[in-house]
N, CA and C atoms as a LAMMPS dump frame, in Angstrom:
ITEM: TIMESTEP
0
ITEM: NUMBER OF ATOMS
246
ITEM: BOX BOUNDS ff ff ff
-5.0000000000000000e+02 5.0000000000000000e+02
-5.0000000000000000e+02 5.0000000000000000e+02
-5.0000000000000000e+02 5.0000000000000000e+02
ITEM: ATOMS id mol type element x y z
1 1 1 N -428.094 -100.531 195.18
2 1 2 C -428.993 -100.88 194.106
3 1 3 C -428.198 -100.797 192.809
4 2 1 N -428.541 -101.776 191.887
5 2 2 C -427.572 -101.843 190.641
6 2 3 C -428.624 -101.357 189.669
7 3 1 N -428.562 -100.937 189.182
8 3 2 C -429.81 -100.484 188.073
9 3 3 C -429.128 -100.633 186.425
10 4 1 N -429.371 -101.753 185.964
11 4 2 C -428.503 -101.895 184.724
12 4 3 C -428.734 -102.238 182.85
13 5 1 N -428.818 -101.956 182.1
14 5 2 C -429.734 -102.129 181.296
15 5 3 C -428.629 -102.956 180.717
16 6 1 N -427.966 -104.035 180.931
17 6 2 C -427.168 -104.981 180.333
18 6 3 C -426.946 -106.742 180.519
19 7 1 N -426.612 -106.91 179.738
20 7 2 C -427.182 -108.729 179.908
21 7 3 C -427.145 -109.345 181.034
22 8 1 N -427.497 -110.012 181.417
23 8 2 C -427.663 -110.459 182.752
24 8 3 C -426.731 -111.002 183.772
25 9 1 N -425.406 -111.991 182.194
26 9 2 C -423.996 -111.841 183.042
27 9 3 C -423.084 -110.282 183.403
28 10 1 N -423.254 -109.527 182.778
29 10 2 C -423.089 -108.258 183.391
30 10 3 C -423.372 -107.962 184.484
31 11 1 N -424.9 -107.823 184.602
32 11 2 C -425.212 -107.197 185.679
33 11 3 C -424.68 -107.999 187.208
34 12 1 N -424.322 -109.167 187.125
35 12 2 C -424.306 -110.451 187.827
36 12 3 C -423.04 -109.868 188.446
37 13 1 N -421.821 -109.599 186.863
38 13 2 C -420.488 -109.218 187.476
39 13 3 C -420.242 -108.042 187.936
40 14 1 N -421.164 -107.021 187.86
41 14 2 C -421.013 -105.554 188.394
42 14 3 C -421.364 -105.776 189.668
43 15 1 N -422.382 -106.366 189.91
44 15 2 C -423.387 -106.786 191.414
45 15 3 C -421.87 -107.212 192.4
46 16 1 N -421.095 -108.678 191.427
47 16 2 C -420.009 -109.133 191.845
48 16 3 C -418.895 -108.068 192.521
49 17 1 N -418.505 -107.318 191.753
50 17 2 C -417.379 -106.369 191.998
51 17 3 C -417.791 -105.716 193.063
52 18 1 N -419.026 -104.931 193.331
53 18 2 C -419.183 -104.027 194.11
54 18 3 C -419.187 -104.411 195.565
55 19 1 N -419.835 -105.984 195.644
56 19 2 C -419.752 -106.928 196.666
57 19 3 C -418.216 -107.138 197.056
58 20 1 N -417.255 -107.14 196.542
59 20 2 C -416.015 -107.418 196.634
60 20 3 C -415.085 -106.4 196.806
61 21 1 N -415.31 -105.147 196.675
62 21 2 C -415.141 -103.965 197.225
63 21 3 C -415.812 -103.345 198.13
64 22 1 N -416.661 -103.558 198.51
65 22 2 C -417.641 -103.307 199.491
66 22 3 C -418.332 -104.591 200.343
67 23 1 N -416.982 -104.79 201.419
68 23 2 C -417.987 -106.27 201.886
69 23 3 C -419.095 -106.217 202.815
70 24 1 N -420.023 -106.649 203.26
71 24 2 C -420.91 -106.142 204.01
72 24 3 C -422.354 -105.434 203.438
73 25 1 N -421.921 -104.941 201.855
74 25 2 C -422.755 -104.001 201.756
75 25 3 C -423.8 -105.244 200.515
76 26 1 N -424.921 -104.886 200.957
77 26 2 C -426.287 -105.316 200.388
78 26 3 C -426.476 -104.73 198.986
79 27 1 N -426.731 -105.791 197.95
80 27 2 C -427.372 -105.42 196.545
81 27 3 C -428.473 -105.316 196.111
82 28 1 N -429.255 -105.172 195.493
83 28 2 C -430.136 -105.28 195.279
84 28 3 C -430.679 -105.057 193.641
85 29 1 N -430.718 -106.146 192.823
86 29 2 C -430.482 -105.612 191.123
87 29 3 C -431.825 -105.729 191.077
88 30 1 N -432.206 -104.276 189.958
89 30 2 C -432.827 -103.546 189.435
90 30 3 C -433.33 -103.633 187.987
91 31 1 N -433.996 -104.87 187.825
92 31 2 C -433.582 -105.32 185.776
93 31 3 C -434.671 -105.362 184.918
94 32 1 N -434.68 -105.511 183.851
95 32 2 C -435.257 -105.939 182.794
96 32 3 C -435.679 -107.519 182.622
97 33 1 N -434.499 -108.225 182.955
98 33 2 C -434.596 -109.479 183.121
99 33 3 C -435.632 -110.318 183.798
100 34 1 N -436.922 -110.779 183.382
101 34 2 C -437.42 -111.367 184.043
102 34 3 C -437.831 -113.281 184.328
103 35 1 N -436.855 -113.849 183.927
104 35 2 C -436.425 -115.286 183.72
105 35 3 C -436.041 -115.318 185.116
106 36 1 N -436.393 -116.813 185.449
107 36 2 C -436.452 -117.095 186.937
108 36 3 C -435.065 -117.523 186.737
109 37 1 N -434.798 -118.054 185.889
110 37 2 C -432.897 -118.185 185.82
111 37 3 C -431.867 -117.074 186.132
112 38 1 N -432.857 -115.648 185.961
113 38 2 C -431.762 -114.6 185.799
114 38 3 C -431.969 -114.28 187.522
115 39 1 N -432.512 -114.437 187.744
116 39 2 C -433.302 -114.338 189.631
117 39 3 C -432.28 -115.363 190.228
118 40 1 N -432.173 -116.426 190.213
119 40 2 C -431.528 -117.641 190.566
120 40 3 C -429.773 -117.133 190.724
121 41 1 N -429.452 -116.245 189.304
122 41 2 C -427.81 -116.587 189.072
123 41 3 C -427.49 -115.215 189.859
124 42 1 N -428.405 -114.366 190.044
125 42 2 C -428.765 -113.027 190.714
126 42 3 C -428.578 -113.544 192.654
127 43 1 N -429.264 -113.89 192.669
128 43 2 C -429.158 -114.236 194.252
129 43 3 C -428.269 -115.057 194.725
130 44 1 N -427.5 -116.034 193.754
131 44 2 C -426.188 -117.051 194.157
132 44 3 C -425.164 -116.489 194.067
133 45 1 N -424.944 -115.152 193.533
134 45 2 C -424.206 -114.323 193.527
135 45 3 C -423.664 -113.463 194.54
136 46 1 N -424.955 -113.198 195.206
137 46 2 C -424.596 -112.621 196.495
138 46 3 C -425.906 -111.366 196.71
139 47 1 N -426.378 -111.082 195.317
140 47 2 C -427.267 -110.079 195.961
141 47 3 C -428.436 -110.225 196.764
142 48 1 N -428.954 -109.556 197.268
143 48 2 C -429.622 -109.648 198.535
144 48 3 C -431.114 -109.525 197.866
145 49 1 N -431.508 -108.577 196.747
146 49 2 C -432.869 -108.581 196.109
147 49 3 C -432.848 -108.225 195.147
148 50 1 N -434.01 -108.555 194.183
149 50 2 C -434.026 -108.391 192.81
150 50 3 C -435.335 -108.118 192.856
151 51 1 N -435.482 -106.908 191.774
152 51 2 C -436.844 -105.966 191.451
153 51 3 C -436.79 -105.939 190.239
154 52 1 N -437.857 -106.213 189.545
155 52 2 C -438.384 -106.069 187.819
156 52 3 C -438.391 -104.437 187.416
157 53 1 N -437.729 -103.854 186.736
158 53 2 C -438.124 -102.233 186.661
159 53 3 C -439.504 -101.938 186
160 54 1 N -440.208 -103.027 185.724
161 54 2 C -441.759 -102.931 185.361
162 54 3 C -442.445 -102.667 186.35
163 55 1 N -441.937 -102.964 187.763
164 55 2 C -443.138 -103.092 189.091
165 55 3 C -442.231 -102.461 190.272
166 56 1 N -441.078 -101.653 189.91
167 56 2 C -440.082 -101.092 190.494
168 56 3 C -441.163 -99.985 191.334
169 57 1 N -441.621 -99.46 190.657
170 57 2 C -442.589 -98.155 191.877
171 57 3 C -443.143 -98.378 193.057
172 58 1 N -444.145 -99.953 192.852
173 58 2 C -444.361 -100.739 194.031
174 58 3 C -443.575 -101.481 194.631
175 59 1 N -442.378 -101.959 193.933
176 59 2 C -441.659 -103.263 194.307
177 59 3 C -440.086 -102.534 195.521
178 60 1 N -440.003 -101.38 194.664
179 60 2 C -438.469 -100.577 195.768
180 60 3 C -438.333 -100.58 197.052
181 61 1 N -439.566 -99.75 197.585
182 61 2 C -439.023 -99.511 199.403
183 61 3 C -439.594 -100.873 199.827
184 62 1 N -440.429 -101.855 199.923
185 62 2 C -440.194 -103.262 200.296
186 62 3 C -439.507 -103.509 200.21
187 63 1 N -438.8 -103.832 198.971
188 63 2 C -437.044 -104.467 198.918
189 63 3 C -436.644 -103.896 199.755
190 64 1 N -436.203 -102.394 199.898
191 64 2 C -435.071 -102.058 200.641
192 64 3 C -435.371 -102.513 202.094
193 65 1 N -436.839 -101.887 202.609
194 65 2 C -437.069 -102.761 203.803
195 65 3 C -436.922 -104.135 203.858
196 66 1 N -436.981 -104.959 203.273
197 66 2 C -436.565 -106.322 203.701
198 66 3 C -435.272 -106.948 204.008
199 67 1 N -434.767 -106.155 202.806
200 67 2 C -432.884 -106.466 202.704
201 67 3 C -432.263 -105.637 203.933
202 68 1 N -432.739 -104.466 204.257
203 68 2 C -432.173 -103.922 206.015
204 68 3 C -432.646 -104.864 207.067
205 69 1 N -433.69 -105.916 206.701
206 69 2 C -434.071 -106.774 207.901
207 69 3 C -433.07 -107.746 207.635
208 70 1 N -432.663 -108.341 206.743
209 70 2 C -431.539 -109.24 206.072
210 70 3 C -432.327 -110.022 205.66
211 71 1 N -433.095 -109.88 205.218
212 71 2 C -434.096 -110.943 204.079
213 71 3 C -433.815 -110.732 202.61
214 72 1 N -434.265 -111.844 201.946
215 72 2 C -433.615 -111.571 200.596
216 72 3 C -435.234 -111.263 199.834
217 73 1 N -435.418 -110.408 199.233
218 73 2 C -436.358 -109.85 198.499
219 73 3 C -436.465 -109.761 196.771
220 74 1 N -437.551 -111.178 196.033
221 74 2 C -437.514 -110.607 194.583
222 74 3 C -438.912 -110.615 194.958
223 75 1 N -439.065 -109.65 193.37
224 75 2 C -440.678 -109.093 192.883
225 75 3 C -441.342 -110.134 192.923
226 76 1 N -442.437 -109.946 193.535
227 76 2 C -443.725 -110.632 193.397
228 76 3 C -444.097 -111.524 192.154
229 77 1 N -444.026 -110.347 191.267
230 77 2 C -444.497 -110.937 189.653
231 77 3 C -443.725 -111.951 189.059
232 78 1 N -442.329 -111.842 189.624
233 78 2 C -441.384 -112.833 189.258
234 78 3 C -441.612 -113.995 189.824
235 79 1 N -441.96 -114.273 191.027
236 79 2 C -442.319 -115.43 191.945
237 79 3 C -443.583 -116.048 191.226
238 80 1 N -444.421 -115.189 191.034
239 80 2 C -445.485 -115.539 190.502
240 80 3 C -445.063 -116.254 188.974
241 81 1 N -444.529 -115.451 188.189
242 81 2 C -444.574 -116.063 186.865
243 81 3 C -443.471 -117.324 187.006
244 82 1 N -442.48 -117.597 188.08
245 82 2 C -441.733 -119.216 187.828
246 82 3 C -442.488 -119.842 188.324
């Protein structure tokens, strides 16, 4: 889980690195960002799910359960609002 309070190409390239040092291993960013663009450049990236930290309380152990099934998991609210 990336949990990051920084612009969205940031978080994109931290998500990046950790993927690239860690191959195999599942992301899942944790943001502020809620633009279906930032969801989009988020998941072409490689991470596996993206959670709004507004709806993070409900939105966490789904993600994580989904992304251990190998499904890719964003927030609800985000789906909803693109």
């Amino acid at each position: 889980m990336v949990d990051l309070s920084l612009p969205i190409t940031e978080e994109i390239n931290v998500a990046r690195r950790v993927m690239k040092r860690n191959p195999g291993i599942k992301v899942i960013i944790l943001s502020v960002h809620d633009e279906q663009t930032a969801v989009d450049d988020c998941l072409s990236a490689g991470a596996a799910g993206f959670v709004l930290k507004r709806t993070a309380a409900n939105d966490m152990i789904p993600a994580v359960w989904e992304v251990l099934k190998g499904l890719t998991y964003v927030s609800p609210s985000v789906e909803a609002e693109g």
